[in-house]
PyMOL commands that place a pseudoatom at each C-alpha (Angstrom):
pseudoatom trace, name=CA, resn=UNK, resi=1, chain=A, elem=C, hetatm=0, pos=[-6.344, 25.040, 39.559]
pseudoatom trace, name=CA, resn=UNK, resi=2, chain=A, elem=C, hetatm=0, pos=[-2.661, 25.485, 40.837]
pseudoatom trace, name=CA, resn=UNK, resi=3, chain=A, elem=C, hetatm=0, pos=[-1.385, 24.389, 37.180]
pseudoatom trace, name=CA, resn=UNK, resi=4, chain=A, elem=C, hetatm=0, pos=[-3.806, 27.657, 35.709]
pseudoatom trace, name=CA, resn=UNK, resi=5, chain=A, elem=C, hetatm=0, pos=[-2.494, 30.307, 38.140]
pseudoatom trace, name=CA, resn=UNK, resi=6, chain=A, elem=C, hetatm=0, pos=[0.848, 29.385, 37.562]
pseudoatom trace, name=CA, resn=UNK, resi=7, chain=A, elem=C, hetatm=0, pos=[0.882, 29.687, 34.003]
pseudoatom trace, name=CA, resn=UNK, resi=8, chain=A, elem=C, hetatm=0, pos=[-1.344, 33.044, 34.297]
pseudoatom trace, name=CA, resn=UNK, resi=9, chain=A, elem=C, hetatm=0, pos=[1.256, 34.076, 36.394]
pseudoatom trace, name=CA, resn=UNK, resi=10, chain=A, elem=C, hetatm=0, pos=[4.361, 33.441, 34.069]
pseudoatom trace, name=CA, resn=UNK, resi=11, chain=A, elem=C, hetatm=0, pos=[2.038, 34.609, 30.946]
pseudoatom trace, name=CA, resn=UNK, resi=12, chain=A, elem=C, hetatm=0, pos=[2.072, 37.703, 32.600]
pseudoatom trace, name=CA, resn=UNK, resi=13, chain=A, elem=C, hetatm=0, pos=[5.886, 37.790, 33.617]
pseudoatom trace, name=CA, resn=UNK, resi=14, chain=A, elem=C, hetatm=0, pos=[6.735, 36.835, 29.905]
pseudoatom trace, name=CA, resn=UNK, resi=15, chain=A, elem=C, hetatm=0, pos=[4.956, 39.726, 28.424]
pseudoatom trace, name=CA, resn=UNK, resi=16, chain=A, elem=C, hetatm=0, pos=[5.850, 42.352, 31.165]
pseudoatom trace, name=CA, resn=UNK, resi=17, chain=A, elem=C, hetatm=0, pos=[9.155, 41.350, 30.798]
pseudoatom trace, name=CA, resn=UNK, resi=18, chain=A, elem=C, hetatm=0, pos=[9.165, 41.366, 26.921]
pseudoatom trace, name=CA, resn=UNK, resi=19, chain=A, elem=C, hetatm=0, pos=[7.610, 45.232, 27.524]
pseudoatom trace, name=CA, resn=UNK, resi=20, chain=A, elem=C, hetatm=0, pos=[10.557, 46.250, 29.222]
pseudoatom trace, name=CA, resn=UNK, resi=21, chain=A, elem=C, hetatm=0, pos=[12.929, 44.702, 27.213]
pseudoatom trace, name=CA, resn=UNK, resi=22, chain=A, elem=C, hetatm=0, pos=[12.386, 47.486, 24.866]
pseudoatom trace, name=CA, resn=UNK, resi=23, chain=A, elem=C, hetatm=0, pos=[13.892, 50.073, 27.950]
pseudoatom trace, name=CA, resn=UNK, resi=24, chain=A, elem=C, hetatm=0, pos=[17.167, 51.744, 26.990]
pseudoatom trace, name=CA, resn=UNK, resi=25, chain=A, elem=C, hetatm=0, pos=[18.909, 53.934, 29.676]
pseudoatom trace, name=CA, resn=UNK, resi=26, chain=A, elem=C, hetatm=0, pos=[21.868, 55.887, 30.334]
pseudoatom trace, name=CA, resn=UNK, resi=27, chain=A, elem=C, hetatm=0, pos=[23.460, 58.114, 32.284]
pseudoatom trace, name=CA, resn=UNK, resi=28, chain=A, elem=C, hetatm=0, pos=[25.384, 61.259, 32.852]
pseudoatom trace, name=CA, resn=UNK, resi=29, chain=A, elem=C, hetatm=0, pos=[27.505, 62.736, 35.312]
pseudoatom trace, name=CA, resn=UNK, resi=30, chain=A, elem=C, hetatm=0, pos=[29.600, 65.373, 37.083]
pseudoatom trace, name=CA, resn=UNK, resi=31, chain=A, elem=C, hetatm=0, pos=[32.804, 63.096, 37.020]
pseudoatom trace, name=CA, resn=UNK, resi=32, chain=A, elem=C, hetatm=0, pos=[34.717, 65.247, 39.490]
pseudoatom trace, name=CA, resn=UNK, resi=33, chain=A, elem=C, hetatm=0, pos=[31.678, 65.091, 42.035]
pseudoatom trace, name=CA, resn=UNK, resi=34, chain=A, elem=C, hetatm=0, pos=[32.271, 62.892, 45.094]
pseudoatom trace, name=CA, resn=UNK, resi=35, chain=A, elem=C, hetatm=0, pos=[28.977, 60.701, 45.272]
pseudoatom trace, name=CA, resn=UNK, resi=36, chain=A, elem=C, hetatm=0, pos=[30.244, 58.760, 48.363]
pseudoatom trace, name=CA, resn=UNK, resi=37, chain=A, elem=C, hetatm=0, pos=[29.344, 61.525, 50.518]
pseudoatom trace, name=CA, resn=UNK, resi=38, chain=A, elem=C, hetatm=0, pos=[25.388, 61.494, 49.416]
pseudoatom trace, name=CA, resn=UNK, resi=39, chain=A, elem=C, hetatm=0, pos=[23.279, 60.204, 52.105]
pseudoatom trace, name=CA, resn=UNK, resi=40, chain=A, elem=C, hetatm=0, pos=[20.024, 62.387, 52.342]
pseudoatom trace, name=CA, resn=UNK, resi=41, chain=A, elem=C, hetatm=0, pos=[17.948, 63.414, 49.890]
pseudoatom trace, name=CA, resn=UNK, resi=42, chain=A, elem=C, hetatm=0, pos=[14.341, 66.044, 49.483]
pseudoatom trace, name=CA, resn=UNK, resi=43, chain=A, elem=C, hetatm=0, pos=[12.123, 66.161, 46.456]
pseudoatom trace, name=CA, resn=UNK, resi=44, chain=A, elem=C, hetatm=0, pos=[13.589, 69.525, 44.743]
pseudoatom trace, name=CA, resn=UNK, resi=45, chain=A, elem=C, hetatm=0, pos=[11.406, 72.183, 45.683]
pseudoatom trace, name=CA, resn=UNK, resi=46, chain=A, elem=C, hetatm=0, pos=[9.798, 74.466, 42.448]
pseudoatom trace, name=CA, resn=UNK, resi=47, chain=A, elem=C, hetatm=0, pos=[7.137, 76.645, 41.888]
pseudoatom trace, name=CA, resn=UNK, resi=48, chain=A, elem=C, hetatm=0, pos=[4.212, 74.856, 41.167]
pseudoatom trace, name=CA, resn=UNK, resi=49, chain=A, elem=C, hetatm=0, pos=[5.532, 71.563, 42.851]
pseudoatom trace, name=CA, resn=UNK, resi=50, chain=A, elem=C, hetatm=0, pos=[5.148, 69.391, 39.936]
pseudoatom trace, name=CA, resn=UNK, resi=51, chain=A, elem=C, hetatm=0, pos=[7.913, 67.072, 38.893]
pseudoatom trace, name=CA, resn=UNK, resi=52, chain=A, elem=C, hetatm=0, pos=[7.620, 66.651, 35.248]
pseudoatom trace, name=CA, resn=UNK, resi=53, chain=A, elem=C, hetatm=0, pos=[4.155, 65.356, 34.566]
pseudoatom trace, name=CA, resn=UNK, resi=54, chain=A, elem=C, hetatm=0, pos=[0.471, 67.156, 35.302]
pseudoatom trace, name=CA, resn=UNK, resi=55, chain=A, elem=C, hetatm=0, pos=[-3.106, 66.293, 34.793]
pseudoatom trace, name=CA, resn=UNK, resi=56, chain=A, elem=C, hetatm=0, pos=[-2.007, 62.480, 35.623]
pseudoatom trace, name=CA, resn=UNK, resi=57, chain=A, elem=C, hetatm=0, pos=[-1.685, 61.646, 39.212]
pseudoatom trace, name=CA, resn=UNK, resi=58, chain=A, elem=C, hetatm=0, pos=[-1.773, 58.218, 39.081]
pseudoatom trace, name=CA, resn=UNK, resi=59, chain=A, elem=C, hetatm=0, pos=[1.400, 57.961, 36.771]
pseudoatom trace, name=CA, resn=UNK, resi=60, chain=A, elem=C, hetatm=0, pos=[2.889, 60.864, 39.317]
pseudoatom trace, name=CA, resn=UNK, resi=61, chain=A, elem=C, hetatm=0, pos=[2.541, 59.567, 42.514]
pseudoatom trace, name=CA, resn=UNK, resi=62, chain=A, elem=C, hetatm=0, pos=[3.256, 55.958, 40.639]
pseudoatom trace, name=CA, resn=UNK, resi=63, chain=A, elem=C, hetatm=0, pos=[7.115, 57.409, 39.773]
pseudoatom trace, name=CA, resn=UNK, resi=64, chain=A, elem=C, hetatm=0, pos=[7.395, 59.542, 43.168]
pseudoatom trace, name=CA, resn=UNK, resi=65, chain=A, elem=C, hetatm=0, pos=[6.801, 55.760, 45.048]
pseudoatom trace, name=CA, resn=UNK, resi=66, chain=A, elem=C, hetatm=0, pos=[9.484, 53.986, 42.664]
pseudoatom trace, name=CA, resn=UNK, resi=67, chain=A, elem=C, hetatm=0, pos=[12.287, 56.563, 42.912]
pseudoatom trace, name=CA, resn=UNK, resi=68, chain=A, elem=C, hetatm=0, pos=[11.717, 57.013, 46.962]
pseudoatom trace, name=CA, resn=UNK, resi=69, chain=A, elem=C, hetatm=0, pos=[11.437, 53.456, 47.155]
pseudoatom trace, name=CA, resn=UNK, resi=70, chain=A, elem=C, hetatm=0, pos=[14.853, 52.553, 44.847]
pseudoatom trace, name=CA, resn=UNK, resi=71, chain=A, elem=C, hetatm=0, pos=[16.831, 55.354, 46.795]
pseudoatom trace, name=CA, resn=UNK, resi=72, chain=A, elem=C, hetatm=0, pos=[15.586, 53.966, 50.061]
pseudoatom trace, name=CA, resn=UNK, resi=73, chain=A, elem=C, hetatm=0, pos=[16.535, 50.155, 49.082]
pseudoatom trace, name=CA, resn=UNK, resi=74, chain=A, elem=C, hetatm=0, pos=[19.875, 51.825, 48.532]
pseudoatom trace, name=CA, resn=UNK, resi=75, chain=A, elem=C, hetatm=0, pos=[20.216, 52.984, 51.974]
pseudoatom trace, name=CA, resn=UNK, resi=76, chain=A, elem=C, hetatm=0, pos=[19.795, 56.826, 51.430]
pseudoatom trace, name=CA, resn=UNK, resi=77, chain=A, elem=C, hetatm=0, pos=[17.385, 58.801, 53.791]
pseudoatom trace, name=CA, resn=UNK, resi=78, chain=A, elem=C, hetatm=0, pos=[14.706, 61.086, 52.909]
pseudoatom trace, name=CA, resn=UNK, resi=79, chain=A, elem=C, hetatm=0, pos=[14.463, 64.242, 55.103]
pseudoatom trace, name=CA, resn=UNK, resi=80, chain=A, elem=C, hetatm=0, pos=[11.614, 66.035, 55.305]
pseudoatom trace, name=CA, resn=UNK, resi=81, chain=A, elem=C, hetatm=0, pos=[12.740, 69.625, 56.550]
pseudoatom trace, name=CA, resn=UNK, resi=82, chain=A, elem=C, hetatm=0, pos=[16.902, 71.120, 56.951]
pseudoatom trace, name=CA, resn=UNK, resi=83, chain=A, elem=C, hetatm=0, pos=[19.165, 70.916, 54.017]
pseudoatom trace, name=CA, resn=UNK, resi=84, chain=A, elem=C, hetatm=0, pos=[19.898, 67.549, 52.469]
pseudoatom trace, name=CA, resn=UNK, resi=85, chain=A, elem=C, hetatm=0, pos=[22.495, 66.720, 50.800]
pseudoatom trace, name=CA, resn=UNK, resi=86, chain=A, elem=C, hetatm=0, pos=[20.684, 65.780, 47.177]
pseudoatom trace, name=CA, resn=UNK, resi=87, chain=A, elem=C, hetatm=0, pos=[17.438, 67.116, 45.971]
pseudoatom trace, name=CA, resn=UNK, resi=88, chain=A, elem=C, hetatm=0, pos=[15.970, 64.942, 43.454]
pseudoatom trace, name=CA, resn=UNK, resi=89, chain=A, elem=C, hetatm=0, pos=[13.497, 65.304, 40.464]
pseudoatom trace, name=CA, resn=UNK, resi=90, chain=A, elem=C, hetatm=0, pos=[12.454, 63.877, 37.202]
pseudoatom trace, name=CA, resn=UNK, resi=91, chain=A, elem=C, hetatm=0, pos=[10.689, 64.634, 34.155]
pseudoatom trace, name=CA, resn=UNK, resi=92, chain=A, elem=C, hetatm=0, pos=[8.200, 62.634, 31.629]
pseudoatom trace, name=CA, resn=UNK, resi=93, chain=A, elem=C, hetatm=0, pos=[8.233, 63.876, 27.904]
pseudoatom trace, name=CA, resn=UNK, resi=94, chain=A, elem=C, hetatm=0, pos=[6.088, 61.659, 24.848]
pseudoatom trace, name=CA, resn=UNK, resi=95, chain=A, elem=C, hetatm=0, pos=[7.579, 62.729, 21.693]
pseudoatom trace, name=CA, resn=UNK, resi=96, chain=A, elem=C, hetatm=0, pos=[5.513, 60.956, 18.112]
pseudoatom trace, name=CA, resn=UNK, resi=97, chain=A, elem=C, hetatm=0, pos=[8.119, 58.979, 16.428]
pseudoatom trace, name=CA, resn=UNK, resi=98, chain=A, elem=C, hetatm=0, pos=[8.099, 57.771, 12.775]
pseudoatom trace, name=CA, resn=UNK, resi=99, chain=A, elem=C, hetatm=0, pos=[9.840, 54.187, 12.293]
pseudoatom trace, name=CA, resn=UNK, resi=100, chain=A, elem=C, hetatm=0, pos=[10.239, 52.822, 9.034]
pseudoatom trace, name=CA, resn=UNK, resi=101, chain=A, elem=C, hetatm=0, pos=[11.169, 49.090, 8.050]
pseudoatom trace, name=CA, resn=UNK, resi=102, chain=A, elem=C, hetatm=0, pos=[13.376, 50.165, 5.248]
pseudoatom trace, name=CA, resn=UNK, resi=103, chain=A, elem=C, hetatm=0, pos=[13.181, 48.811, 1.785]
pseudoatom trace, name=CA, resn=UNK, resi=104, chain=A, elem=C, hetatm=0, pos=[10.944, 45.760, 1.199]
pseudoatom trace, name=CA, resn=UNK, resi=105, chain=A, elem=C, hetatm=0, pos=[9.815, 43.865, -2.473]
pseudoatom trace, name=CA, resn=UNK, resi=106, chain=A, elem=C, hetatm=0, pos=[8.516, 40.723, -3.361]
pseudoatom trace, name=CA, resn=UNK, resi=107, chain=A, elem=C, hetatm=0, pos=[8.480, 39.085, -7.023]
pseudoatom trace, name=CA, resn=UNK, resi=108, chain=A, elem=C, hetatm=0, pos=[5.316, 36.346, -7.864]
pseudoatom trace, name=CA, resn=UNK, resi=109, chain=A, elem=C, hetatm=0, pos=[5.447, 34.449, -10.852]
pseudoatom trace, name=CA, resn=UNK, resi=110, chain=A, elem=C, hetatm=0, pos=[2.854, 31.581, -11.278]
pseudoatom trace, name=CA, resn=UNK, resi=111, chain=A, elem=C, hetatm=0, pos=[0.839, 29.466, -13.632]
pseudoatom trace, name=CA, resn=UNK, resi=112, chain=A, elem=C, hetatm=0, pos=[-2.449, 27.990, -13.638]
pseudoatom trace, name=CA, resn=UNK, resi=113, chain=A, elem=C, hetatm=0, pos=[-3.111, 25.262, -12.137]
pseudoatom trace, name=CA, resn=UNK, resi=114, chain=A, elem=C, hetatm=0, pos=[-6.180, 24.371, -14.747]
pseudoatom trace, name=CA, resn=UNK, resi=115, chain=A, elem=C, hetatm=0, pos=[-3.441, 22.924, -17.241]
pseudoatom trace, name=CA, resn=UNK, resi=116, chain=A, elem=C, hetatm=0, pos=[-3.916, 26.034, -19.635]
pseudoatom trace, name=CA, resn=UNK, resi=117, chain=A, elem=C, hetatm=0, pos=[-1.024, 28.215, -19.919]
pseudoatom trace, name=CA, resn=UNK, resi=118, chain=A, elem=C, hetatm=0, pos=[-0.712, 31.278, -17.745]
pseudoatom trace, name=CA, resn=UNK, resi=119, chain=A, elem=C, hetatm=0, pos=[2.306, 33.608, -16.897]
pseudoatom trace, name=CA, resn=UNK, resi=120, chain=A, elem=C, hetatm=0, pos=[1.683, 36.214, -14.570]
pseudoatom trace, name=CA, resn=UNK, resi=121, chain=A, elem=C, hetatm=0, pos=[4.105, 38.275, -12.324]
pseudoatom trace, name=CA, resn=UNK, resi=122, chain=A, elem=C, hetatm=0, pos=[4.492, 40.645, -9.849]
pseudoatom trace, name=CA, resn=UNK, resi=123, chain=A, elem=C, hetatm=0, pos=[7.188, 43.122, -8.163]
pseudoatom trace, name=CA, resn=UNK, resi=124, chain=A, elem=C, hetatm=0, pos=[5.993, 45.075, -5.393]
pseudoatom trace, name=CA, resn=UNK, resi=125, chain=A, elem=C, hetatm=0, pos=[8.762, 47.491, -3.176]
pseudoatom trace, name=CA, resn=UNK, resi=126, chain=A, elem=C, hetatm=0, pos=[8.010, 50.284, -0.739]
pseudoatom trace, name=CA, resn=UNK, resi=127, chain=A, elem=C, hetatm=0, pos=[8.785, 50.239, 2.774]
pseudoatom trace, name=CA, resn=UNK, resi=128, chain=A, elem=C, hetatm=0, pos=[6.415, 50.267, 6.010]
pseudoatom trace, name=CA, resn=UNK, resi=129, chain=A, elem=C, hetatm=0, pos=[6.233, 53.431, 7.792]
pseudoatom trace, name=CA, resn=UNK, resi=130, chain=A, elem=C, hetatm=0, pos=[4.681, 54.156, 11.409]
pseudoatom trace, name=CA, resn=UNK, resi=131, chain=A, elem=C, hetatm=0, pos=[3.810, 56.456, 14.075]
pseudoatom trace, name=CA, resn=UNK, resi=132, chain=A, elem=C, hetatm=0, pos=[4.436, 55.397, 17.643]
pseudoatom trace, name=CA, resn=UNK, resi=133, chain=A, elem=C, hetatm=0, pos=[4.878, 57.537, 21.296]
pseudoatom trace, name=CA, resn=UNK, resi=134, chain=A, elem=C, hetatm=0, pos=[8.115, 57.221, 22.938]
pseudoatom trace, name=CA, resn=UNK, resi=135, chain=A, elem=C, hetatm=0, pos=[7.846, 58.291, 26.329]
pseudoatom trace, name=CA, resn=UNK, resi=136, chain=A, elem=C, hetatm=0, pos=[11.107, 59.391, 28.380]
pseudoatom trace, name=CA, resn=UNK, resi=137, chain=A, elem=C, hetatm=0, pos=[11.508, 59.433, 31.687]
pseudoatom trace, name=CA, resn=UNK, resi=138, chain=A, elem=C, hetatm=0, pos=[14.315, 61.925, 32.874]
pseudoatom trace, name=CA, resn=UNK, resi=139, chain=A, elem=C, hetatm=0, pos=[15.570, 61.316, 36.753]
pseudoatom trace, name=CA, resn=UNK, resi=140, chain=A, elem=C, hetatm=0, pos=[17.874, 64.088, 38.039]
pseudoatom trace, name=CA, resn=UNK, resi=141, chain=A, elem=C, hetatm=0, pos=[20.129, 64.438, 40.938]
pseudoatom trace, name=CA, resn=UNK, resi=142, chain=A, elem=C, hetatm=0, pos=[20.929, 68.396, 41.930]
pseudoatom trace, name=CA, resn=UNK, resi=143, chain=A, elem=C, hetatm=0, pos=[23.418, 68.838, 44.854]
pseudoatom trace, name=CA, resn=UNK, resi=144, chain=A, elem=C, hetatm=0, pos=[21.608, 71.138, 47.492]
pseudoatom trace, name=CA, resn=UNK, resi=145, chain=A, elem=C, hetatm=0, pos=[25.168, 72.707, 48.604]
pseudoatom trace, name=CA, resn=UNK, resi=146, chain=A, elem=C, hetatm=0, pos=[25.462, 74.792, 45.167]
pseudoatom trace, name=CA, resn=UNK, resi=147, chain=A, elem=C, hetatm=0, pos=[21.786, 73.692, 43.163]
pseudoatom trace, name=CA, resn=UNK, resi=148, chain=A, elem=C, hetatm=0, pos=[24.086, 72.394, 40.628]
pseudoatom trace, name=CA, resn=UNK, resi=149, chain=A, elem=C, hetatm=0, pos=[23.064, 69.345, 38.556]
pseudoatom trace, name=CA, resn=UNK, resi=150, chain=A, elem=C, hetatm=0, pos=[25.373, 66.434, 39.093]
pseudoatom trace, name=CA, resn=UNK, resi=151, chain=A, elem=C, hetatm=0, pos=[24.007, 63.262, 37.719]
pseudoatom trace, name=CA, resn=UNK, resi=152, chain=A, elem=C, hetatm=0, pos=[20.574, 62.460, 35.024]
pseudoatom trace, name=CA, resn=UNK, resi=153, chain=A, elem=C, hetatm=0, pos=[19.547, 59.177, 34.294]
pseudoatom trace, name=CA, resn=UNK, resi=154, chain=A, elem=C, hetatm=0, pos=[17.591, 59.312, 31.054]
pseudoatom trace, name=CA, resn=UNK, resi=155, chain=A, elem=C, hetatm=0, pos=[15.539, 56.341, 29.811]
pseudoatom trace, name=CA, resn=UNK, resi=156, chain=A, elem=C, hetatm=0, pos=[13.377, 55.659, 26.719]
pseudoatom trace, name=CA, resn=UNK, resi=157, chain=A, elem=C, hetatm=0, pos=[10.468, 53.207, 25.296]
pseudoatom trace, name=CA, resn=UNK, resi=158, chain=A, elem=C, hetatm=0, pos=[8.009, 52.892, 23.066]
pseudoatom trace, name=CA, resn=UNK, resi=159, chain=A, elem=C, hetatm=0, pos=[4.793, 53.802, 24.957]
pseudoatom trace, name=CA, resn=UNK, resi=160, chain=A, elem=C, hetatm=0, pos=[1.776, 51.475, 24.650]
pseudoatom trace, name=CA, resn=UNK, resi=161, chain=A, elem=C, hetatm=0, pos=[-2.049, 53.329, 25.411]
pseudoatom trace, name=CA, resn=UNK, resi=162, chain=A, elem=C, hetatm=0, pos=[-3.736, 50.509, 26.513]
pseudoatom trace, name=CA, resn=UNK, resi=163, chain=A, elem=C, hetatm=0, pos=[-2.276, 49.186, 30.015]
pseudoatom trace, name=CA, resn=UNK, resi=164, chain=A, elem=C, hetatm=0, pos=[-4.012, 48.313, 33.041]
pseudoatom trace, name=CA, resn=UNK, resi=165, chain=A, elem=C, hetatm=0, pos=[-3.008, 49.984, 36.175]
pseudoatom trace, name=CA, resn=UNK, resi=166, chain=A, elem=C, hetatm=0, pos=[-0.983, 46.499, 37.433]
pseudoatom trace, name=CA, resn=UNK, resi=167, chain=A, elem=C, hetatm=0, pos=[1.109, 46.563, 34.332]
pseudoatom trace, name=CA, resn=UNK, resi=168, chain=A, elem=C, hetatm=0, pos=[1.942, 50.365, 33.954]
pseudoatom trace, name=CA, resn=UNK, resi=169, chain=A, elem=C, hetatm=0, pos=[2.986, 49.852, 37.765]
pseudoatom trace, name=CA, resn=UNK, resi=170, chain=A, elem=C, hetatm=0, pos=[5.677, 46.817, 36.949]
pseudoatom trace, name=CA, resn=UNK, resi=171, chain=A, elem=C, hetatm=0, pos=[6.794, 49.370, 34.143]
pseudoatom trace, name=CA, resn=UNK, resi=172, chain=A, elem=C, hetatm=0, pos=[7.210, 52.434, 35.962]
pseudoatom trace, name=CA, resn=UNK, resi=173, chain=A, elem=C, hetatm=0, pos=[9.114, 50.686, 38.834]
pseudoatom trace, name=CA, resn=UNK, resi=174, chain=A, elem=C, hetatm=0, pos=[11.527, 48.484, 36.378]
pseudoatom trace, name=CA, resn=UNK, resi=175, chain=A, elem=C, hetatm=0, pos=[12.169, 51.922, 34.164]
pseudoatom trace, name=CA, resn=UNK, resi=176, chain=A, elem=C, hetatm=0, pos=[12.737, 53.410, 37.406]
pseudoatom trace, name=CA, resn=UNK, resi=177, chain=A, elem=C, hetatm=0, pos=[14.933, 50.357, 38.849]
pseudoatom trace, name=CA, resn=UNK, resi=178, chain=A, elem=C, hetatm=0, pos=[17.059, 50.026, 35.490]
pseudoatom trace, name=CA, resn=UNK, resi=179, chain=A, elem=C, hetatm=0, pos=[17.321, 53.839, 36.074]
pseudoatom trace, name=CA, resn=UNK, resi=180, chain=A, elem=C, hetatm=0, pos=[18.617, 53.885, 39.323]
pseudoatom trace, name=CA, resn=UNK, resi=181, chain=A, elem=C, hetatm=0, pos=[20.979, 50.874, 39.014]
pseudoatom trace, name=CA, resn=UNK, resi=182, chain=A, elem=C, hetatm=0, pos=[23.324, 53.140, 37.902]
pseudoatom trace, name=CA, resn=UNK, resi=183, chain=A, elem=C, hetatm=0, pos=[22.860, 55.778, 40.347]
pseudoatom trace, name=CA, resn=UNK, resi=184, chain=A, elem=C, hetatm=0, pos=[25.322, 56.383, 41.832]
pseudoatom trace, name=CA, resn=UNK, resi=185, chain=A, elem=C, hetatm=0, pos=[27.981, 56.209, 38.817]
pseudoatom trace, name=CA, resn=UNK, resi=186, chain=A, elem=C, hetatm=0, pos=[31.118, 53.925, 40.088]
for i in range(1, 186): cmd.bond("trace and resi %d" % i, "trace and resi %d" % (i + 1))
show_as sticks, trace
zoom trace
């Protein structure tokens, strides 16, 4: 039984980590802003206090938990009322995408295999063409003295529909880790 869970357990590892493989991030940045003297941080306060995503609060409260958690693991405090010294945010867009494979042909020739004679041939070309989501996942960092944007980590992927709740979890936190890896810029 040991030998089965352990291979269920790295089937799973392989594929979520072959999902996330396909996560591409960046970053930009203030470069004159002094980041070493960041050490609380607020969700940003808006109108309607939604951060980038509605009608989905289990993907929501899913991103809230990895950015708090990430910023937390990197030894910045979350304050709860005063002035801190970051506010943070994010936004989720899904954009349709087209991908094509380019050009692609194929020539057949052949003969019978009945021993009559028989030439026949073939050229096919035409490329494949489809439609996929591509979610991205904005993080930004505002400085509460002036409101003034000072770093965004942007990341992208290909967006699957069918994921169970474990697996869009592992996602969400390793977009968000890759994310935050960079955060702040050195």
């Amino acid at each position: 039984m040991k030998v089965v869970t352990r291979i269920a357990w790295a089937v799973f590892i392989l594929i979520n980590v072959q999902a996330c493989s396909g996560i591409r991030v960046s970053q930009d940045y203030d470069q004159g802003y002094n980041f070493s003297g960041l050490k609380t941080f607020a969700w940003k306060p808006n109108e309607n206090s939604e951060y980038g995503i509605t009608g989905n609060d289990l993907v929501k409260e899913r991103i809230i938990t990895a950015i708090e958690k990430n910023l937390l693991a990197k030894g910045y405090l979350q304050i709860g009322s005063g002035r801190p010294d970051f506010y943070i945010s994010y936004y989720v867009t899904i954009k349709q995408k087209i991908s094509s494979s380019g050009f692609s042909g194929g020539v057949t020739l052949g003969r019978s295999s009945g021993g009559g004679r028989y030439r026949g041939g073939g050229i096919s070309s035409g490329s494949e063409v489809k439609a996929y989501d591509e979610g991205r996942l904005l993080i930004d960092v505002t400085g509460a003295a002036d409101n003034r944007l000072v770093w965004r980590g942007v990341s992208t992927q290909k967006i699957t529909g069918h994921s169970t709740p474990e697996e869009k979890t592992v996602l969400i936190n390793t977009t968000v880790e890759k994310m935050l890896l960079q955060f702040p810029p050195k």
